[in-house]
N, CA, C and O atoms as a MOPAC input file, in Angstrom:
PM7 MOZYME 1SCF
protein

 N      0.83800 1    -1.18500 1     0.00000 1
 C      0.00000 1     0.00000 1     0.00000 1
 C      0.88000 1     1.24500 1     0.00000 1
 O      1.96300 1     1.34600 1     0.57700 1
 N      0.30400 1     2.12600 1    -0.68300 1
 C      1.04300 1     3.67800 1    -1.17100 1
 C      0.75800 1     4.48500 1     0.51400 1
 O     -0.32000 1     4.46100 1     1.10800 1
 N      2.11100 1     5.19400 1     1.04400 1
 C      2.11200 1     5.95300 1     2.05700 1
 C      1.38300 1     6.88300 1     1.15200 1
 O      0.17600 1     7.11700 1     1.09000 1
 N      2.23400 1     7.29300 1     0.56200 1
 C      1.49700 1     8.82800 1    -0.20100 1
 C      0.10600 1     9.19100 1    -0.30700 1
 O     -0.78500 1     8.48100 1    -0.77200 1
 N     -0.01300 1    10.42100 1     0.19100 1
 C     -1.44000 1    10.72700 1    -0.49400 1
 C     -1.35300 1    11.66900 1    -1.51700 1
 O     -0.46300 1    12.49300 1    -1.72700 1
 N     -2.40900 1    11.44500 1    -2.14200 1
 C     -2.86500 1    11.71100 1    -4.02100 1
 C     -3.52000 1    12.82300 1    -3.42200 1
 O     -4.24800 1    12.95700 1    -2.43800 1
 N     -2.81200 1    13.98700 1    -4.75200 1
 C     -3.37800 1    15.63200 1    -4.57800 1
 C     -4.89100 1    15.54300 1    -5.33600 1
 O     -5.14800 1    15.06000 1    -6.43800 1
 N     -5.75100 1    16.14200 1    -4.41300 1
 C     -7.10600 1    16.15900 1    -4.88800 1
 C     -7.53700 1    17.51300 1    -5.14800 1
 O     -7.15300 1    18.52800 1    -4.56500 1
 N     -8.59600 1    17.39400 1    -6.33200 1
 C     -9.16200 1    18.72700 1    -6.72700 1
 C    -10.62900 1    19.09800 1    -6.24400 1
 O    -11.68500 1    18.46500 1    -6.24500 1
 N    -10.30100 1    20.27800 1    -5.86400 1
 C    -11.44800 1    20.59900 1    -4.66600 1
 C    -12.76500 1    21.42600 1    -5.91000 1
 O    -12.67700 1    22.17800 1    -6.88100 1
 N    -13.80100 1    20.80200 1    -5.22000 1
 C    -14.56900 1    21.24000 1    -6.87400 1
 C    -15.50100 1    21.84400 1    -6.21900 1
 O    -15.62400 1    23.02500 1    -6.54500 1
 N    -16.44900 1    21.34800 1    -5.13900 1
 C    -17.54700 1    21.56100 1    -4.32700 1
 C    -17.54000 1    21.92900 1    -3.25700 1
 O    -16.53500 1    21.78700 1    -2.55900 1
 N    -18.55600 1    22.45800 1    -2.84500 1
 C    -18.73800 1    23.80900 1    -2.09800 1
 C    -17.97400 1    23.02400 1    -0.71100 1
 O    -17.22800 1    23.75600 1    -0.06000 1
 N    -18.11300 1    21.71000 1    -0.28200 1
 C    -17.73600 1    20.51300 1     0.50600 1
 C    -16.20600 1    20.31300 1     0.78900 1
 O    -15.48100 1    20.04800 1     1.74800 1
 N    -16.09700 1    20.57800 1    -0.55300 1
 C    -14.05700 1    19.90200 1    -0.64100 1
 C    -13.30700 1    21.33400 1     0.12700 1
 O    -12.43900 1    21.34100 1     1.00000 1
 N    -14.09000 1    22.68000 1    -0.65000 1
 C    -13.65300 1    23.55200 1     0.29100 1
 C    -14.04500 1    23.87600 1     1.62000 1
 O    -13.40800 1    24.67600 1     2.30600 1
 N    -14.98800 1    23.33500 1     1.98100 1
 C    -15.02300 1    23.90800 1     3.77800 1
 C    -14.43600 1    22.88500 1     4.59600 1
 O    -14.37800 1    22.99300 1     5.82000 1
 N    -13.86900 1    21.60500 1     3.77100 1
 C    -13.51100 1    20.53000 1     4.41500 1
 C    -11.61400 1    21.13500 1     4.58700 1
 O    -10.85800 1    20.99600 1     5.54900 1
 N    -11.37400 1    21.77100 1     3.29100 1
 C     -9.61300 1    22.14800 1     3.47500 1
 C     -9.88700 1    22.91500 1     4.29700 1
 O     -9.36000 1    22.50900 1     5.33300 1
 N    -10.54400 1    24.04000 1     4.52100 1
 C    -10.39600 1    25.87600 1     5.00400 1
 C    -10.57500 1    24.88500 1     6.71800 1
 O     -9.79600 1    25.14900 1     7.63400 1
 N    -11.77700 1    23.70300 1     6.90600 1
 C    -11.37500 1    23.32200 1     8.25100 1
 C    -10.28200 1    22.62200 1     8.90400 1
 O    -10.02800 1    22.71600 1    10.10500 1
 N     -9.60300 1    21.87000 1     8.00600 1
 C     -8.76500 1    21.10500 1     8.76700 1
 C     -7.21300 1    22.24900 1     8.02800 1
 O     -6.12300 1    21.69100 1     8.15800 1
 N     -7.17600 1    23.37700 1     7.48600 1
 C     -6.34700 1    23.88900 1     7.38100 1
 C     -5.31200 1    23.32000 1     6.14000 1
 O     -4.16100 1    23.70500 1     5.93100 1
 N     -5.90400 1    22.52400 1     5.55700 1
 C     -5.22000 1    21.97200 1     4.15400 1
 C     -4.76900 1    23.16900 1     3.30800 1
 O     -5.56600 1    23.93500 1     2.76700 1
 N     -3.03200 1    23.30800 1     3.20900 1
 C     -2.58700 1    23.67500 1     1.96000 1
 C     -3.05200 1    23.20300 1     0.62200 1
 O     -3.13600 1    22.03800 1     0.23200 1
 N     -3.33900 1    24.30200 1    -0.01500 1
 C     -3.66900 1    23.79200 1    -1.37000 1
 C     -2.82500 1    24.71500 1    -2.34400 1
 O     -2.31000 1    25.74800 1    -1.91700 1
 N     -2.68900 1    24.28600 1    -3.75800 1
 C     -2.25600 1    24.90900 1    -4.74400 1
 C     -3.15300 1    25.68700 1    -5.70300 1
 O     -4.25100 1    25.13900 1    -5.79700 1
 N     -3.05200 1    26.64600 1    -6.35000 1
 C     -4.01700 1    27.14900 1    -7.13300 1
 C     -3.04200 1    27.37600 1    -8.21800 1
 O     -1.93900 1    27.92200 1    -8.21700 1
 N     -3.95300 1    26.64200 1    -9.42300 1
 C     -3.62400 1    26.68300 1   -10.56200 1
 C     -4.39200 1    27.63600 1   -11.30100 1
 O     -5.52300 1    27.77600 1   -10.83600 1
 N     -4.00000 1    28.71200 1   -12.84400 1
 C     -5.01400 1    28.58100 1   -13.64200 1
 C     -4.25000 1    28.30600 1   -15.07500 1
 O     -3.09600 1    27.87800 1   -15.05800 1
 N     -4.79300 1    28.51200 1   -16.06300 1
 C     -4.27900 1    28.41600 1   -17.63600 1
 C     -3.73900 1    29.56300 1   -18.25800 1
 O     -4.31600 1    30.65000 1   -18.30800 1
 N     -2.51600 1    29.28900 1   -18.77900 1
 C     -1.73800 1    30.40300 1   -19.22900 1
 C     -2.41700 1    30.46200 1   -20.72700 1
 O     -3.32700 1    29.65200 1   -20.90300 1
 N     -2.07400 1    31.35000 1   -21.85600 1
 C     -2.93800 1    31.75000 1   -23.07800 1
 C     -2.99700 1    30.70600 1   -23.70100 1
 O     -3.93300 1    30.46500 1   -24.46200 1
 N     -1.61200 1    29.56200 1   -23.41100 1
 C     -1.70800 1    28.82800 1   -24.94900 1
 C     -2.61100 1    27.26300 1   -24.23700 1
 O     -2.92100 1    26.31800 1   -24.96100 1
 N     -2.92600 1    27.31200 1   -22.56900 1
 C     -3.91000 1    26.67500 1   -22.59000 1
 C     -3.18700 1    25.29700 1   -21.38100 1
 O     -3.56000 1    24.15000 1   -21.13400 1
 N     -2.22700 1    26.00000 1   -20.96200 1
 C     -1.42000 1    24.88300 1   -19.90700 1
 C     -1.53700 1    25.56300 1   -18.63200 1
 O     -1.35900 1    26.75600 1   -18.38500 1
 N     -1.94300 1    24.38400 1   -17.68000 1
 C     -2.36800 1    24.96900 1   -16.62100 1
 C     -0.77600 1    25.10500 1   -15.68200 1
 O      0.07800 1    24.21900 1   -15.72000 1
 N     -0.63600 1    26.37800 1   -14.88700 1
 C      0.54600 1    26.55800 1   -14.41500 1
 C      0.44400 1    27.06000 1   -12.96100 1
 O      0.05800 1    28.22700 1   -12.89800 1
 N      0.68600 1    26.48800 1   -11.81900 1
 C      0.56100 1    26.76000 1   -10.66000 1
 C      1.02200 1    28.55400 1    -9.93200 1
 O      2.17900 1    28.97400 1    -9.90100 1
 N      0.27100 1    29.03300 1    -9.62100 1
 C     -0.09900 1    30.80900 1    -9.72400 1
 C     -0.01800 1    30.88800 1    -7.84300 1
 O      0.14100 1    32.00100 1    -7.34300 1
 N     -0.14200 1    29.60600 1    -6.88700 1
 C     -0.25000 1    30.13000 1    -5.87500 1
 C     -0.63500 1    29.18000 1    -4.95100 1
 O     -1.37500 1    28.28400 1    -5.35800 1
 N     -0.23100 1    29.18400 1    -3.58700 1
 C     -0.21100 1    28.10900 1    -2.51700 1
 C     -0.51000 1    29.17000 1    -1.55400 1
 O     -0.02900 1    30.29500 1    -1.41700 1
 N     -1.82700 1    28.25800 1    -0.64500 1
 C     -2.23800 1    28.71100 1     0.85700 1
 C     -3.16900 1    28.08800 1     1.00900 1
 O     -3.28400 1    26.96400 1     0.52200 1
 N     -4.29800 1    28.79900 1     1.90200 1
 C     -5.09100 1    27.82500 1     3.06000 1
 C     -6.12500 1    28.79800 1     2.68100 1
 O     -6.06300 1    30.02700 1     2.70100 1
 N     -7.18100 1    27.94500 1     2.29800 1
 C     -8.48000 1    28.24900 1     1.79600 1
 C     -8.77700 1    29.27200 1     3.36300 1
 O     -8.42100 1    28.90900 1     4.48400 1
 N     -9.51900 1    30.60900 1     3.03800 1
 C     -9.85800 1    30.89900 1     4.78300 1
 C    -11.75900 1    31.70900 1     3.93000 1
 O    -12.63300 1    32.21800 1     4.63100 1
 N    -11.82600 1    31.58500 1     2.66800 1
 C    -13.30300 1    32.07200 1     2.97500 1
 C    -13.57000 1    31.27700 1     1.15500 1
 O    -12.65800 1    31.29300 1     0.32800 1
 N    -14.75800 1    30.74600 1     0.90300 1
 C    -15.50400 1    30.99600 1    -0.53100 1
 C    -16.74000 1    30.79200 1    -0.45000 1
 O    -17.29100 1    30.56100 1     0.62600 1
 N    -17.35100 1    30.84600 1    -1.56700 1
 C    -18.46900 1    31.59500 1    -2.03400 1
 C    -18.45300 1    30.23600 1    -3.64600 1
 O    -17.65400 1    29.39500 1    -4.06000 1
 N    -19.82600 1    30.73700 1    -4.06000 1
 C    -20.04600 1    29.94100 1    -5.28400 1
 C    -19.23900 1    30.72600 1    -6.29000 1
 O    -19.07500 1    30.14100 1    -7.36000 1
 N    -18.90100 1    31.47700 1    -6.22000 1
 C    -18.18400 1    32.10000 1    -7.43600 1
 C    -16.37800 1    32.32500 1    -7.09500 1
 O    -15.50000 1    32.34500 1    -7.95700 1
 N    -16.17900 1    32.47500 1    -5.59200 1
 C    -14.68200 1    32.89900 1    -5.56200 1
 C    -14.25100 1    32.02900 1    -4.38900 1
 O    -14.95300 1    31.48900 1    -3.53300 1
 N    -12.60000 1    32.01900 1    -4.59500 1
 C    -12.03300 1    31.46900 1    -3.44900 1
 C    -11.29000 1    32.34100 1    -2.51000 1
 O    -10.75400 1    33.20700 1    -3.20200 1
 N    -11.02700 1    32.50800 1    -1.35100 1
 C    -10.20300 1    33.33000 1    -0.60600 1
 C     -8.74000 1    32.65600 1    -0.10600 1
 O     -8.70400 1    31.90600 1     0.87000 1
 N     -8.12500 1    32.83400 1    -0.50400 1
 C     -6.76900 1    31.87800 1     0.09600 1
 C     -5.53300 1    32.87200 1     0.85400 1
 O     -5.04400 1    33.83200 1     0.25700 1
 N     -5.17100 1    32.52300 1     2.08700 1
 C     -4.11800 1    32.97500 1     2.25800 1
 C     -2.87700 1    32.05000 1     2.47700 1
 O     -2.68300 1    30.96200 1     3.01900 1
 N     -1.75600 1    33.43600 1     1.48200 1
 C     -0.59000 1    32.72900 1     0.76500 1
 C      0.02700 1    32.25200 1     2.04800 1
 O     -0.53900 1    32.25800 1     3.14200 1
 N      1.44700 1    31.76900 1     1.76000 1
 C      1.97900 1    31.16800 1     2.44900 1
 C      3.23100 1    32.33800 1     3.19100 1
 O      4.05800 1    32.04800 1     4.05500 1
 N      3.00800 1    33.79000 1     2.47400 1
 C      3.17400 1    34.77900 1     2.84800 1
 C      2.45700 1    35.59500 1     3.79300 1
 O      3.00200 1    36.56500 1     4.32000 1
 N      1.77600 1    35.40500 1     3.93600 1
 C      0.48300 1    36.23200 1     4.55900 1
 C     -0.56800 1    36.37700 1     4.06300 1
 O     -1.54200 1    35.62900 1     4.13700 1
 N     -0.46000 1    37.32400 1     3.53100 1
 C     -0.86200 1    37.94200 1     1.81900 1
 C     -2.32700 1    37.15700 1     1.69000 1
 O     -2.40000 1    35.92800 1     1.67800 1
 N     -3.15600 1    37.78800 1     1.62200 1
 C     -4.43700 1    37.09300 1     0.88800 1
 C     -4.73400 1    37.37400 1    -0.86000 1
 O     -4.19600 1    38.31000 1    -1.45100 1
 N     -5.74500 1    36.32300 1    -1.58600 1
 C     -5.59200 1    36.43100 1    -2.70200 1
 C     -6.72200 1    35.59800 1    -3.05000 1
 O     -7.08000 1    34.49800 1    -2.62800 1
 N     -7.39400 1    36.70500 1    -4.27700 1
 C     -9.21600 1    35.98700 1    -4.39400 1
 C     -9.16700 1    35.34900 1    -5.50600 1
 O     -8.47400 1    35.97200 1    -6.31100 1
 N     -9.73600 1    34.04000 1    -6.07600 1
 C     -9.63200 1    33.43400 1    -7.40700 1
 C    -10.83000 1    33.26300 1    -7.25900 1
 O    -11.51500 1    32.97600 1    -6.27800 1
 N    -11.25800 1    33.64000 1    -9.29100 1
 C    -12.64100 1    32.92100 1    -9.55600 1
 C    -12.41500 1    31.60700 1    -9.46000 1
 O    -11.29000 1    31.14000 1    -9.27900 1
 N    -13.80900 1    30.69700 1    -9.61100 1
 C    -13.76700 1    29.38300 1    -8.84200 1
 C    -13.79400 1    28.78900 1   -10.14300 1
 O    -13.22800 1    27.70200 1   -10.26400 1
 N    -14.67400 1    29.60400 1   -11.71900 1
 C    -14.54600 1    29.28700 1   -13.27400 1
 C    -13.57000 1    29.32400 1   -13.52100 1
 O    -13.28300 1    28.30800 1   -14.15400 1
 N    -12.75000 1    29.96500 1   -13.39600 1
 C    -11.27100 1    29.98500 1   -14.12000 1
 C    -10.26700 1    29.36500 1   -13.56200 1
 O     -9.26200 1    29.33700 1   -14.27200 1
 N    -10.13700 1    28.60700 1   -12.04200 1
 C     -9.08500 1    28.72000 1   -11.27800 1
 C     -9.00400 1    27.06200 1   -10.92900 1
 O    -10.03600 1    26.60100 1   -10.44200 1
 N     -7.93000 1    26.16700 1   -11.12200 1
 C     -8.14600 1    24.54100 1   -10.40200 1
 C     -7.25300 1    24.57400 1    -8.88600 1
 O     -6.14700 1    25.08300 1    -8.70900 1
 N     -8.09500 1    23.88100 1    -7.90300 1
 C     -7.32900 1    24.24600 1    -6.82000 1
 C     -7.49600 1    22.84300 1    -6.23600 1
 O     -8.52700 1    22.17800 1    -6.13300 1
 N     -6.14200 1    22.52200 1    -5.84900 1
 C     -5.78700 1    20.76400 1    -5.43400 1
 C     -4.92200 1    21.47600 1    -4.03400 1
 O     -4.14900 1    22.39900 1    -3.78000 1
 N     -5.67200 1    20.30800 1    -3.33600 1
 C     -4.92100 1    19.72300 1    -1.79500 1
 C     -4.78000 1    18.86700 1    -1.50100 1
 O     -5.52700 1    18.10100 1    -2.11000 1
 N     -4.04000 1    18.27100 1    -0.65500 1
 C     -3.49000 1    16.70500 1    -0.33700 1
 C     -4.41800 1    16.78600 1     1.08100 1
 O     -4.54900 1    17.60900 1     1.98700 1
 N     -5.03900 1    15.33200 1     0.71700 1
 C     -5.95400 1    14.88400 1     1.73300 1
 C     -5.71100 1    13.84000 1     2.38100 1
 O     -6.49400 1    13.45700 1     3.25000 1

């Protein structure tokens, strides 16, 4: 059996109140022009909404992504 755990993509309203509670780092990806998705940002889900995510970085720093445009994976 695999120690590792497999990075999951948080899709529903669920996956996020489940990271923002137990404090799961996640990555936020979105798509650069020619259509490859490229990792834009790491932190801890702390607020969303059906349309946006709230994450703060691993700086401090907070930072809002639409939830249409944006893929956001955490290890569970």
């Amino acid at each position: 059996m695999d120690s590792k755990k497999k990075p999951r993509i948080l899709q529903k309203n669920i996956d996020f109140f489940i990271a923002a509670l137990s404090q799961t780092p996640v990555t936020v990806w979105q798509e650069d022009p020619t259509g490859v998705y490229c990792e834009i940002g790491t932190g801890i889900v702390e607020m969303f909404s059906d349309a946006a995510v709230r994450v703060r970085n691993t700086d401090g720093s907070k930072s809002h992504y639409d939830r249409d445009i944006t893929l956001f994976q955490g290890v569970h």
